[in-house]
N, C-alpha and C positions, 0 to 999 in steps of 0.2 A: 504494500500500500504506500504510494508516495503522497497522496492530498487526498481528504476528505471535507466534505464540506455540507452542513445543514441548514433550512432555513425555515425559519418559523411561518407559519400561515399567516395572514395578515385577519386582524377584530373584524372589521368591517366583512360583510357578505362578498366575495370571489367565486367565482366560477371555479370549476375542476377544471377546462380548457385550458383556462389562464394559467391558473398554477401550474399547469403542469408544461406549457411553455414557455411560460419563464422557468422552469428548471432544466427545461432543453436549451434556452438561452446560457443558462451557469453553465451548465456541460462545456458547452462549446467556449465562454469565456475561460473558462478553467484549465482547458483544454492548449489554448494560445501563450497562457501564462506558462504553462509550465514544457511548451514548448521551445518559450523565448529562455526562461529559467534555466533550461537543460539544455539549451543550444542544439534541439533537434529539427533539423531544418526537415529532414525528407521522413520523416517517423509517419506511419502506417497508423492511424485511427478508423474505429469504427466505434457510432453513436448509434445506441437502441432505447426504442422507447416502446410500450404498450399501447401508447394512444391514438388511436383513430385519427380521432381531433387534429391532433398535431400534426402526424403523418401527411395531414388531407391540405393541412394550413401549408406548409412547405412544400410541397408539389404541386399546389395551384397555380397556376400561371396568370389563370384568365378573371379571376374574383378579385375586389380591389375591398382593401378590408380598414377596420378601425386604425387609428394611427397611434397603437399599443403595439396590439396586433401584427402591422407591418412593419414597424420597427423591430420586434421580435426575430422577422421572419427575415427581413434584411439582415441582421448580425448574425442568422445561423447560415446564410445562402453565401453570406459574403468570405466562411469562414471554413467554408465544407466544401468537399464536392462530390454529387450526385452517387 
């Protein structure tokens, strides 16, 4: 285990959706940190998730979505590849 990381739910009412891409969002920041960290330029990832939701949010091309939402969807696209 090199990094673990938790994060509390938020009081106010949140969607399952939401939290659960914003925790595909930490993956993926987590992911650059400790690639920058470890001076791994060419290192081999793979990100999984359960969620439908998610899956479906990140491989839409053609829906234009909240600007949460899309900003989520921008930091994991811009940080991954397919």
């Amino acid at each position: 285990l090199v990094f673990a990381k938790s994060r509390v739910a938020p009081m106010k009412v949140t969607m399952v959706p939401r939290l659960e891409l914003s925790a595909s969002v930490v993956a993926v920041q987590i992911s650059d940190m400790l690639k920058a960290e470890l001076e791994l330029e060419d290192a081999q990832e793979s990100f999984w998730t359960d969620s439908q939701v998610v899956l479906g949010y990140i491989n839409n091309d053609a829906r234009r979505f909240h600007v949460f939402i899309a900003n989520c969807i921008q930091r994991i696209k811009e940080s991954t590849q397919p």
